[in-house]
N, C-alpha and C positions, 0 to 999 in steps of 0.2 A: 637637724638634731645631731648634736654630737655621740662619738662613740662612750657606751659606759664604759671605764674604769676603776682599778682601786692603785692606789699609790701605797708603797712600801716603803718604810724608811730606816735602813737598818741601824742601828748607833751603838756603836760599842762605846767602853767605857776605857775598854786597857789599849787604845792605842800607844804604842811602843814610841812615838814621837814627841806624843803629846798627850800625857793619861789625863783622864778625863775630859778628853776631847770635847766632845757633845756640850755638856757644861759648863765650858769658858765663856765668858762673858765676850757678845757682842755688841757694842752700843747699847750697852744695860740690857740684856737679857743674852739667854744661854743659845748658843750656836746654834743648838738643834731644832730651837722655834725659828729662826729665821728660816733652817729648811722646809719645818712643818708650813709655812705662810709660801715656799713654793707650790711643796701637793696641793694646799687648798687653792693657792691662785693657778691650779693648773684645769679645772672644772672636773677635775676630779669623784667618782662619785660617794669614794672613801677614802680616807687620808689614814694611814696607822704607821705607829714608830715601834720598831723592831727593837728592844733592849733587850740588853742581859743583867741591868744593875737598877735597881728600882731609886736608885738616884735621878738618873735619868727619866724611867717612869712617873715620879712624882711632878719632875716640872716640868713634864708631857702633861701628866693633866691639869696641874695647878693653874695651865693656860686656855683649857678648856679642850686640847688635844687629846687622841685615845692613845694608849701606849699598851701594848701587848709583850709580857715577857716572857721571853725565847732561852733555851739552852747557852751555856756561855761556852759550850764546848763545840759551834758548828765551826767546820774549816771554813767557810767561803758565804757570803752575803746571799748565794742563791739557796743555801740549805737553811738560811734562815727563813728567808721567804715560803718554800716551801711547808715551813712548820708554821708560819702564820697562816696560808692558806688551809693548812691541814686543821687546823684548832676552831679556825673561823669558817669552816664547812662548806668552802667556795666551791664550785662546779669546774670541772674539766675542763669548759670552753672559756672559762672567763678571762680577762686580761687582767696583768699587775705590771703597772712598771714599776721598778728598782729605781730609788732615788737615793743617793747614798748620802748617809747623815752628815756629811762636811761638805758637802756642796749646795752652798745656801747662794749662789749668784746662777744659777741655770735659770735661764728665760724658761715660766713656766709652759710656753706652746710646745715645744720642744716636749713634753711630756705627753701630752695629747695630740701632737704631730706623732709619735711613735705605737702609740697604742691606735693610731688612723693608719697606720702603716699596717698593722698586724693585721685587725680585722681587714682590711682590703686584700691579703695575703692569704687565702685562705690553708695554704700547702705551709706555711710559715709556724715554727714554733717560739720562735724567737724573733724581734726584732731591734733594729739597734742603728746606729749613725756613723757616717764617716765623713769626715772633708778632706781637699786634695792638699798634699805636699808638694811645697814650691821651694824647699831648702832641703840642698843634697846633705846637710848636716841631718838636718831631719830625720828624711830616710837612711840614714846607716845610724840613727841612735837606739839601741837596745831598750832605752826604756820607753817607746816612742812603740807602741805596736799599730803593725801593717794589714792594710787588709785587701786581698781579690777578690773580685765579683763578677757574676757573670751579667751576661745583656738583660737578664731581669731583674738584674740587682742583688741576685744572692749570692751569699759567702763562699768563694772557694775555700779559702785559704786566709788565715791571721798569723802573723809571726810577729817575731821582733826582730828580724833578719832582715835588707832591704827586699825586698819580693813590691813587684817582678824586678829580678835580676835582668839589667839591660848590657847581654854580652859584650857587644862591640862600642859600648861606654863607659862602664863601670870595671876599676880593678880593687880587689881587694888592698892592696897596699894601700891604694891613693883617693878610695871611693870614683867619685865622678871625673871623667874627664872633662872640665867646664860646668854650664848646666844642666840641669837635668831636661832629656827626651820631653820637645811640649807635645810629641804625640802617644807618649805614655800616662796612662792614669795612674798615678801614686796616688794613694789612700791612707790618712788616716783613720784610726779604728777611735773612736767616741763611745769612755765607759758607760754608757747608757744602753738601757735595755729593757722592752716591755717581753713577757714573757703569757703564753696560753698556761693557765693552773696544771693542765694535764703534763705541759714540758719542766716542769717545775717538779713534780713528783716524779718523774723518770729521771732527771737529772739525780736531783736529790738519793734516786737508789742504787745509781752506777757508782764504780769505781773511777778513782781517775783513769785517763785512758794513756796510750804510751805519748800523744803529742800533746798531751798536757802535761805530764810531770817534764816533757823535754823542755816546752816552752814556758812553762808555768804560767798557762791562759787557761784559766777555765772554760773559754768558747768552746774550745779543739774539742770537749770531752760532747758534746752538742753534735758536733759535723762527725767525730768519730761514732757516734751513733745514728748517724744519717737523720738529722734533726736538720732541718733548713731553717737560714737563718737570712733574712730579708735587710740590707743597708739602702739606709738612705741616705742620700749626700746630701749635705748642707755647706754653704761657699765658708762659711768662720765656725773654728771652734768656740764654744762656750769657753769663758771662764772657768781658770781650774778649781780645782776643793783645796781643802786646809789641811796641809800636809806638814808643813813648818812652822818655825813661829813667824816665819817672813811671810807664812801666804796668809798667819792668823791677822799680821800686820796689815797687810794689803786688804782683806775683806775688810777689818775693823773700819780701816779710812773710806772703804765703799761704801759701806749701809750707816755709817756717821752721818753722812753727809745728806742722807736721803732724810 
C-alpha cells in the first residue's frame, strides 16, 4: 500500500514573465490541467489547485479538477499551502507535497517517491530532492542552489554559493581548478517538497529568518528553526517549469507530441 497523500498546486495568475501563466494554452488546454494530470497520475489521494484568480478556478473545475481560492497577498507558495491546509481542516501529521503550477513535465513518482520519503522519516518535517553536480559551471552558478547533507541525508546547509568549498581547488577568481573533486559530493537542491501539515503552519507563522533574507531560500527559514529536512538523491534532474516563453516553447513541442 502506498503512503496517503494530498497534492498542492499553487497557480498564480500575475506571474511577472508571463501574466496568466496557468492559463496559456498547451496543446489545447490551459497549463495548469497538464499539471493537475501529474498530482492525479501521482496516486495521490487528493489533488487541489491553489489560486488567487477564479479564472484560473473556473478551468480547474470546468475539467472536473477542485480549485481552492487562496489570498493573492501570500509571499511564498508555502503560505499558500498552509491556508489550504488550514480552510480544508487537515491534521498535523498529514503530508502535502508542493507541486508548482508550471511544472507540468515532473514524472509523477517523484511525487509519491517524496511523500515515501517523509513518512519513512519520522524526525523529518520536510522533505525534498537533490541530484549531483558534474559541471563546475554549475556549482558556482547563483541561480543554481546548493545543498549539504549529512550521512542520513539531512540538510545542513542550502546556498546559492558553491558549498562545499573545496580549498586546495577552488579560487574565487577562476572557480575550479580543472574538474571538479570526484570525491566530493556536490548537490543539487530540486524545488520539490512534501511537507508534515503541522511544518506548514509553523513555517507559515515565523518570520523570515536572517539566512533567508541573505539567501532568498525559503528552506533556510525551516533549518533556522531546527526543522529537519530529509534529501533524496536522484542521479537526473526533472525537467524544468515554464518560466519563459522559450520553456513555454519547449513543453508546448513535449506534450504535442504525446
Amino acid at each position: 500500500m502506498g503512503v496517503a497523500f494530498r497534492v498542492v498546486i499553487p497557480a498564480r495568475f500575475g506571474a511577472s514573465r508571463l501574466p496568466g501563466k496557468p492559463l496559456l494554452d498547451v496543446a489545447g488546454r490551459p497549463l495548469v490541467l497538464h499539471v493537475l494530470d501529474v498530482g492525479v497520475r501521482a496516486g495521490a489521494a487528493d489533488v487541489l489547485v491553489a489560486v488567487d484568480d477564479d479564472r484560473i478556478g473556473a478551468a480547474v473545475r470546468a475539467a472536473g479538477g477542485r480549485a481552492v481560492m487562496t489570498s493573492p497577498d501570500h509571499a511564498s507558495g508555502t503560505d499558500r499551502l498552509a491556508e489550504v491546509a488550514r480552510t480544508e481542516g487537515w491534521e498535523d501529521g498529514d503530508i502535502v507535497v508542493n507541486l508548482q503550477g508550471d511544472e507540468p513535465m515532473i514524472p509523477p513518482g517523484l511525487l509519491s517517491d517524496l511523500a515515501k520519503a517523509l513518512e519513512a522519516h519520522p524526525s523529518a518535517g520536510i522533505a525534498t530532492m537533490a541530484t549531483p553536480i558534474r559541471r563546475p559551471a554549475d556549482l558556482f552558478a547563483p541561480q543554481i542552489v546548493k545543498v549539504v547533507i549529512d550521512h542520513e541525508g539531512f540538510a545542513l546547509y542550502f546556498s546559492r554559493a558553491p558549498i562545499p568549498w573545496v580549498r586546495d581547488s577552488f579560487t574565487w577568481a577562476e572557480g575550479p581548478r580543472g574538474p571538479l573533486p570526484g570525491d566530493v559530493p556536490f548537490l543539487r537542491h530540486l524545488g520539490l517538497y512534501a511537507y508534515r501539515v503541522a511544518t506548514l503552519r509553523r513555517l507559515a507563522g515565523e518570520p523570515r529568518g536572517a539566512y533567508e533574507r541573505a539567501e532568498s531560500l525559503e528552506q533556510l527559514r525551516a533549518l533556522e528553526l531546527g526543522i529537519p529536512i530529509h534529501v533524496t538523491r536522484i542521479e537526473e534532474a526533472p525537467p524544468h517549469g515554464v518560466d519563459t516563453e522559450e520553456d513555454l516553447e519547449r513543453v508546448r513541442r513535449a506534450l504535442g507530441t504525446r
